[in-house]
C-alpha positions as CSV (number, residue, x, y, z in Angstrom):
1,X,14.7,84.7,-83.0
2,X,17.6,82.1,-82.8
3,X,18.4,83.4,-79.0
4,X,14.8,82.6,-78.6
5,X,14.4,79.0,-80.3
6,X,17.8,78.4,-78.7
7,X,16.8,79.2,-75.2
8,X,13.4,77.0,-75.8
9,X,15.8,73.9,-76.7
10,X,17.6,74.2,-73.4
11,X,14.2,74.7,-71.7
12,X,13.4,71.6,-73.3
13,X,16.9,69.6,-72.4
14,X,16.4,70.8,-69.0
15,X,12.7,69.3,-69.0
16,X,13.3,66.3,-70.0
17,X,16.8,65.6,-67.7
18,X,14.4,66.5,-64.6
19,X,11.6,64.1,-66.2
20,X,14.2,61.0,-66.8
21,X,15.3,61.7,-63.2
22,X,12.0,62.1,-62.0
23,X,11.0,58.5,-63.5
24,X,14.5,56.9,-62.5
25,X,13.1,58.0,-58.6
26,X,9.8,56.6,-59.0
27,X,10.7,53.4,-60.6
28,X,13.2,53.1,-57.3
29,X,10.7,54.7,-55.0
30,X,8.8,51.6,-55.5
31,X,11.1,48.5,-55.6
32,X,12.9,50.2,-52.5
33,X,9.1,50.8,-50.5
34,X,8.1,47.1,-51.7
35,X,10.9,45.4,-50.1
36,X,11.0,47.4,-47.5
37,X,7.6,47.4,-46.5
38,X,8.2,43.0,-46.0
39,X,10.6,44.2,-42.9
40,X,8.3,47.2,-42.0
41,X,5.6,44.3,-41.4
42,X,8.2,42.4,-39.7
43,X,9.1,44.6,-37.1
44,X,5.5,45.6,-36.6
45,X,3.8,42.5,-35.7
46,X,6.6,41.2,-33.5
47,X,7.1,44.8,-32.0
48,X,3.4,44.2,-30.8
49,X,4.0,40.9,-29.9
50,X,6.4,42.1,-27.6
51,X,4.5,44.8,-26.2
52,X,2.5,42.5,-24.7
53,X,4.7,39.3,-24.1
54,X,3.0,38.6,-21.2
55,X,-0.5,38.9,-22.3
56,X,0.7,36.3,-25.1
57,X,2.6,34.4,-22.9
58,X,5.3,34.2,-24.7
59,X,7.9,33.1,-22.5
60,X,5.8,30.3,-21.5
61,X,5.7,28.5,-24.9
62,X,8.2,26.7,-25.9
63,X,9.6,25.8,-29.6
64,X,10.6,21.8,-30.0
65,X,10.5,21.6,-33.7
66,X,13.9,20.1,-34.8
67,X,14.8,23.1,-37.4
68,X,14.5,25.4,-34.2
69,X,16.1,23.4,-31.8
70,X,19.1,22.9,-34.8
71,X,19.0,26.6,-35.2
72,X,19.8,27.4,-31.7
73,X,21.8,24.7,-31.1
74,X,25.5,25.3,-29.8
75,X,27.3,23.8,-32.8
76,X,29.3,20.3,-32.3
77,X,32.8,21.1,-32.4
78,X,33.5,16.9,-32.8
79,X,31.3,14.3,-34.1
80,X,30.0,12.4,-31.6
81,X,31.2,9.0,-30.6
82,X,29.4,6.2,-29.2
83,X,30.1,2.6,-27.6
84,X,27.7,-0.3,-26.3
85,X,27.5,-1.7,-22.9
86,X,25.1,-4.8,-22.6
87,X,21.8,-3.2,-23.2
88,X,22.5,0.1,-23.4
89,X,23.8,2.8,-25.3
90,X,26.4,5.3,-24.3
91,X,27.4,8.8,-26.1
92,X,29.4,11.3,-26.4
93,X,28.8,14.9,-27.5
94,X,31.7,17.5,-27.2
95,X,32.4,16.2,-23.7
96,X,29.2,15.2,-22.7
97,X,27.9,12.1,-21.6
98,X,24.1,10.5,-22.8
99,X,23.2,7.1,-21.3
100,X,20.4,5.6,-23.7
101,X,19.2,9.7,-24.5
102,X,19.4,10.8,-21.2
103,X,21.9,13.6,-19.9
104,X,24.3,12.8,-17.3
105,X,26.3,15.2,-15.0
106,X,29.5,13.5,-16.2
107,X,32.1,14.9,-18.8
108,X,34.9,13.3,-20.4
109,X,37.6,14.0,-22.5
110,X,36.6,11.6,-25.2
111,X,35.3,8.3,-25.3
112,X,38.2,5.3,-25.4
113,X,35.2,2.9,-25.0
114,X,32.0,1.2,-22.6
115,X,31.7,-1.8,-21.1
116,X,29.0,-3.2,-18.8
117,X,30.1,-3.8,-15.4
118,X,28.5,-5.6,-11.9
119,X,25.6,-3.2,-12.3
120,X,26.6,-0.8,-13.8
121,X,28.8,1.0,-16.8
122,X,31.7,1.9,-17.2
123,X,32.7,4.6,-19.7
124,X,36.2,5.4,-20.5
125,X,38.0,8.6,-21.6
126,X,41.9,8.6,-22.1
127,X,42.1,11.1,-18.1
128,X,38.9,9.5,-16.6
129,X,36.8,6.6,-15.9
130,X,32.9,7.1,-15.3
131,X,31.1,5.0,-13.3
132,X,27.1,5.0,-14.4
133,X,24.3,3.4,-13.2
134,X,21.7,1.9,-15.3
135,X,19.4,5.1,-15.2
136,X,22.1,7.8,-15.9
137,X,23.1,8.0,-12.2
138,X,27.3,9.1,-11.8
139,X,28.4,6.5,-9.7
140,X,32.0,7.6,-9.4
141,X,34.2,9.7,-11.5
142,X,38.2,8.6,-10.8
143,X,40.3,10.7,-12.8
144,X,44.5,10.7,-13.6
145,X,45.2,10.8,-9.8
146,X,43.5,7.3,-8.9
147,X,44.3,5.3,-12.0
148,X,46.6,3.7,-13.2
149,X,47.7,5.4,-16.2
150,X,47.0,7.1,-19.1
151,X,43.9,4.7,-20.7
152,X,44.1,3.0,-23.9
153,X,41.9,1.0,-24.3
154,X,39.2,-0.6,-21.8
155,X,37.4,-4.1,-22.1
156,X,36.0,-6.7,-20.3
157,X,37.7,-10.0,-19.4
158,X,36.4,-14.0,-19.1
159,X,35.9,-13.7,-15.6
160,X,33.9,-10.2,-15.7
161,X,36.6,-7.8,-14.6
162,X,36.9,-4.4,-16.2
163,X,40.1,-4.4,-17.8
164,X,42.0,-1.0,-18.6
165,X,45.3,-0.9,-20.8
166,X,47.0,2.0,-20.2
167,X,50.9,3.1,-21.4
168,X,52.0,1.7,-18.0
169,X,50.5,-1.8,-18.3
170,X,47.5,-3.7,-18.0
171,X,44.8,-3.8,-15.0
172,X,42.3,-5.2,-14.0
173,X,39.1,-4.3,-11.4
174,X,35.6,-4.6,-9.8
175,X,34.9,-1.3,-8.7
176,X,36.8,1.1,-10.4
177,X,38.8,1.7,-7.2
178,X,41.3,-1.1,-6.5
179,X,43.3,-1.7,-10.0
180,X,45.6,-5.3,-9.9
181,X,48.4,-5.8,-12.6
182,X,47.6,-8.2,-15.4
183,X,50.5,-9.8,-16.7
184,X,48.7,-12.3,-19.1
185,X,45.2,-10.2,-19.5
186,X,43.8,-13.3,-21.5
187,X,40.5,-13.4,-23.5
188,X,39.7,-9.6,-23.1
189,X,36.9,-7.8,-25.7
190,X,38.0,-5.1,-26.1
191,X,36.0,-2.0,-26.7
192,X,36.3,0.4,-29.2
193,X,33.9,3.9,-30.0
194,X,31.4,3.8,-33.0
195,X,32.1,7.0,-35.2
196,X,29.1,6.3,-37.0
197,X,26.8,6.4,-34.5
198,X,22.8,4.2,-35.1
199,X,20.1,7.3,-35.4
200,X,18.2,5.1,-32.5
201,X,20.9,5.9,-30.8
202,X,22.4,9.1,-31.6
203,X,18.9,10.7,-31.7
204,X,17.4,10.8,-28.3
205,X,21.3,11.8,-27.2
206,X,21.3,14.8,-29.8
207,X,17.7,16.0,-28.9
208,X,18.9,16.1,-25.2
209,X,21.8,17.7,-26.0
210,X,20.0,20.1,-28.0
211,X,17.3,20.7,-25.1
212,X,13.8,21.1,-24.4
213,X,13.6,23.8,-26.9
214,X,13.2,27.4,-27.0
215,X,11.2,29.8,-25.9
216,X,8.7,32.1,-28.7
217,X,9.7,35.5,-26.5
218,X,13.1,34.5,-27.9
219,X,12.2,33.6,-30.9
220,X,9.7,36.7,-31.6
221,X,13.0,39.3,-30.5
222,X,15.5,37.5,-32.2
223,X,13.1,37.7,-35.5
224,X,12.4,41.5,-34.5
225,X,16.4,42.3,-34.0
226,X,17.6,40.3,-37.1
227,X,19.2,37.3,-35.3
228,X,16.7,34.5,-35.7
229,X,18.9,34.9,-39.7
230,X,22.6,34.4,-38.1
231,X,25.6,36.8,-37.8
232,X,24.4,38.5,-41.2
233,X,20.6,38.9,-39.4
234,X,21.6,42.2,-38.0
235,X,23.3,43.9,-40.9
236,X,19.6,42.6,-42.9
237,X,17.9,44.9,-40.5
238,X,20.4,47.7,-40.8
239,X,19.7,47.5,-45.1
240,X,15.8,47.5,-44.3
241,X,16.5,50.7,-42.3
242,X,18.8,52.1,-44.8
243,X,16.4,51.4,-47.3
244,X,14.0,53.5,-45.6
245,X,15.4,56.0,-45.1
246,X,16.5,55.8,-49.2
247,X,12.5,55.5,-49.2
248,X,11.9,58.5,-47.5
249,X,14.5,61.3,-49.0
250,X,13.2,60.0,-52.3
251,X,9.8,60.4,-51.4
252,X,10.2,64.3,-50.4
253,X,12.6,65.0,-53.7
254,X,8.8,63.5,-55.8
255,X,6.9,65.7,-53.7
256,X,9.3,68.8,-54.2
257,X,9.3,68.0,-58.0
258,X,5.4,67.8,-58.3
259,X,5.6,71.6,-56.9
């Protein structure tokens, strides 16, 4: 009699250890299959997206918004820098030279300062002097083997000459190819970079550094792989996956237990 009213406890203890488990499964069974189903829908619209990429025309569309374009943006490594010349605006991103918003094919080290010259600008970094014309055009680019010296500091003087101070002495030219010693330099301005650069200016010269957007093919694989979110993107993905799987073993040990 006790052997038997003990053996129907343990039946009992048994039961109800395999029920608790049963409803510890379930209750994760479902948060697991809700958040995973969010990436399953993911991957399954842009998967047929890109199945037929060219039917969409994906590639052909591009993205200009500014949180996409910011997104895929190379990230500045300095702040920019920028200097007047007359009328116009000159500035420099991480080497890169904007005239009024407009990319130029020049590159300088930094930006010393601008000046406006006989038609046209001249932009100064501390190894080269840049030559622009009025619409972005690189006139001439003379570099540490044609001037003078290292540059300091450029500016213009009272009778229009570009005027370059460098750590061997002051000089003066027209063209950026003959320099003449300045012993008395005179009334010079001097030019000196902005570090806070006007958003009229700094704008136009960030969204053409930034590009003409990007394209949705990109967009709609980078979303599908995980790396429209950044480095962690990827590793996401891999937790969606691992959570389906996690999904599916707990799905077979409900099954087996409803046997």
């Amino acid at each position: 009699m006790n052997g038997r009213a003990a053996g129907n406890g343990n039946g009992r203890n048994n039961g109800n250890g395999r029920n608790g488990l049963s409803r510890l499964l379930r209750r994760w069974h479902r948060r697991v299959g809700l958040a995973a189903a969010l990436f399953v829908l993911l991957l399954a619209v842009t998967g047929i997206l890109l199945s037929h990429a060219e039917a969409f025309r994906l590639s052909q569309v591009r993205i200009t918004t500014p949180v996409v374009t910011r997104l895929y943006a190379e990230p500045m490594r300095q702040a920019p820098l920028a200097g007047r010349a007359g009328e116009h605006w000159v500035v420099w991103i991480d080497g890169r030279i904007f005239l009024d918003g407009v990319a130029t094919d020049a590159r300088l080290d930094g930006l010393v300062g601008t000046v406006a010259g006989a038609g046209f600008i001249a932009a100064a970094g501390t190894k080269a002097l840049l030559l622009l014309m009025p619409d972005g055009e690189v006139v001439d680019r003379i570099d540490t083997a044609s001037l003078p010296g290292r540059i300091e500091r450029i500016g213009r003087g009272a009778s229009g000459a570009i005027v370059l101070a460098t750590a061997d002495g002051i000089f003066a030219t027209r063209d950026g190819l003959d320099f003449t010693p300045m012993d008395d330099p005179g009334d010079v301005r001097w030019s000196a970079p902005l570090a806070s650069v006007p958003s009229d200016a700094l704008a136009p010269a960030l969204a053409a550094y930034r590009g003409d957007g990007v394209t949705l093919h990109r967009i709609v694989a980078d979303l599908h792989s995980g790396r429209f979110m950044g480095p962690i993107g990827p590793y996401v993905m891999d937790a969606a996956a691992l959570g389906l799987i996690l999904l599916a073993g707990s799905g077979f040990i409900l099954w087996r237990r409803r046997r």
